[in-house]
Each structure stands twice: as C-alpha cells, then as structure tokens.
N, C-alpha and C positions, 0 to 999 in steps of 0.2 A: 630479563627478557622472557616472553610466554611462547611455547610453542603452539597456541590453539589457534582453531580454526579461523578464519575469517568467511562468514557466510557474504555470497550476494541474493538478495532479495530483490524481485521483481512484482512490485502493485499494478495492475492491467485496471483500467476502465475503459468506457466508449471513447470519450473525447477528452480523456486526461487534463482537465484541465481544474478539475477539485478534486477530488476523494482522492484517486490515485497522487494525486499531488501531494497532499496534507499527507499520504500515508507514508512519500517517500521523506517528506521533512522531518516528519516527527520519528522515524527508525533512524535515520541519518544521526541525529541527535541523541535517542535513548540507546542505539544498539552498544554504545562506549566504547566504537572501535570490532568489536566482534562482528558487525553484520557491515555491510556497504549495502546502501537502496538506492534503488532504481522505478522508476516509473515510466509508462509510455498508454498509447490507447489502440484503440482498431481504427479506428476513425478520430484520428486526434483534432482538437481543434484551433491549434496553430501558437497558443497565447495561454497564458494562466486568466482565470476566473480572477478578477479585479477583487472579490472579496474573500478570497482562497488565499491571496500574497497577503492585502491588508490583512487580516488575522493572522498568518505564521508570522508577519512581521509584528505583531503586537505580543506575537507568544515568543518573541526575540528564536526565533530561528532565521538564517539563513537563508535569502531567498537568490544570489546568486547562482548561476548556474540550474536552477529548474524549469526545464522547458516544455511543453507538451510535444508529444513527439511519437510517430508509428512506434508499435511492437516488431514492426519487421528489422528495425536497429539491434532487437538483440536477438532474432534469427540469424544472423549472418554466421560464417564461422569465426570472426576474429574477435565475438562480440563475448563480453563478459560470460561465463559459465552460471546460470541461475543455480542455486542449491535448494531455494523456494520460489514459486510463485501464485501471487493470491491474486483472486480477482476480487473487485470491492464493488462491484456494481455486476446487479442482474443482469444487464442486457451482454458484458463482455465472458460473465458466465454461460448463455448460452451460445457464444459465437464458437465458432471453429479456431481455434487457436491454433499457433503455429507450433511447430513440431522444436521444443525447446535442446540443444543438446547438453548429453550430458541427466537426462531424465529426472529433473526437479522434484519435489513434493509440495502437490500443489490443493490449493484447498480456497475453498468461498468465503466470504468475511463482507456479505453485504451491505451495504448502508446507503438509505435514502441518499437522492440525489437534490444534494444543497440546490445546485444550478437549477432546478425545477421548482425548486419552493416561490408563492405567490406570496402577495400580501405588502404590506407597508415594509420599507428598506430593513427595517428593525428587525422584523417578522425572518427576512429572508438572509440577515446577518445572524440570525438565531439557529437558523439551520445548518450556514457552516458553524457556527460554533456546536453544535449536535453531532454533526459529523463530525466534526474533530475530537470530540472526549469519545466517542466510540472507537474511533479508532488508538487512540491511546492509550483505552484501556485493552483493548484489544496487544497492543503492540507490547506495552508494560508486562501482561501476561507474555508474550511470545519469550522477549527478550529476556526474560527469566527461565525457561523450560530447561533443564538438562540435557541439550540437543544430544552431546556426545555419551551420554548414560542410559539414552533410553532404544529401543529399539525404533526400525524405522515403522512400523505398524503402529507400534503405539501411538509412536508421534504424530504418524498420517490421522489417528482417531483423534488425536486432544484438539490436532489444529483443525479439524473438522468443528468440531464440538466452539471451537473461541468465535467459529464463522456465525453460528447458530447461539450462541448465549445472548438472553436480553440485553439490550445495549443500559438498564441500569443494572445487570450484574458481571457484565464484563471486566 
C-alpha cells in the first residue's frame, strides 16, 4: 500500500461540453489513480458535444458519468478540495472565477475550440481529434512531474510553460 498523494484536478471551459471534457477523460485514465478529474464550465451547456463522447468512445475511455455542469458545483464547501485547476479555453481564462478553497495551482493550457471548427463533418471531427492529442500531451507531461519533489514555484513555472508549448511539442 502507497501513502502518496491523491491530487484533484479541475479543467474549467465556457460550456464544458469538449475540451474540458476530453481533459477530464483523458487525466481520469492516465493519472493511474494519483489524480481524480473533474470538469465543469461558466456557462455550461447542458450535454457533451456528440463528437467529444463519439471520439473518447473510440479512444475506449469511459464516457459514464461525464456531464457538463457549472463550476459553482465545486465552489460549494462540501465540494471536492481542487489541488490544480486549469483552464483550456480563452474565454474561461479571462472570466472571473470563483474563489476556489483551499488555494489550488492554477495555470492556462489553451486549445482551440473543437465546437467552433467549420467545414465538412471530417474537417470538424479533425479538430476534436487536435484537441484531444494537445491535451494528452499536455496531460502525459503533467502526470509525470515530480509534484511532491519540486517546489510549489517551480511547479506554478513548468505548468505555466506546458499551457504555452506548441501543441506539436507538447
């Protein structure tokens, strides 16, 4: 038996209904146990993106249980303690965000928004698929970090830096 840490992590976007989604699937899956993820939005939009489920379901994750859903669910006090939270989209990066307790480390990890992309179905099933390897690599890097070896400055600097690395060298 380990006595380490179990992180929760909190993905934030506007309407939670892709990015934030796919970010909670794919940590859910690669954190092996070390992290729990969560997602939610400001303006959530009620339902997962139809082509945000079909992809985790074709990348055999678990789509049970993922719902779009306010960030005011984990303001509350009885609500999960964040230890990170990221935002994956511009527009919930510049909102006002809720006063989280427990004072997380929080950092930006942008990526176009699938749900916007135009073009032929292909074109726009191409975009979650773009968002999704950003964010895995992204996540891959995270879920690797020496969380309990490194200082919390340090840390606040790398996960800054994985938010801003080209999504092909993430």
């Amino acid at each position: 038996m380990t006595d380490e840490k179990t992180y929760n992590v909190l993905f934030l976007c506007t309407g939670n209904s892709a990015r934030s989604i796919l970010a909670e699937a794919i940590l859910q899956r690669e954190g092996l146990g070390r992290f729990r993820a969560f997602s939610a939005g400001s303006h959530p939009k009620g339902q997962l993106h139809p082509f945000a489920q079909d992809l985790l379901k074709r990348q055999n994750h678990p789509v049970e249980g993922l719902r779009s859903k306010s960030w005011d669910e984990f303001a509350v006090p009885d609500a999960p303690e964040m230890h990170f939270v990221f935002t994956v989209c511009d527009d919930a990066a510049a909102e006002t965000c809720p006063v989280w307790p427990g004072q997380p480390m929080t950092a930006h990890w942008g990526v176009p928004d699938p749900a916007a992309a135009a073009g032929t179905e292909a074109e726009r099933r191409l975009a979650f698929s773009e968002a999704y390897r950003m964010l895995n690599n992204r996540i891959s890097v995270f879920v690797n970090l020496p969380l309990n070896a490194i200082d919390n400055l340090a840390l606040k600097q790398r996960l800054a830096e994985l938010g801003r690395t080209p999504s092909s060298a993430a």
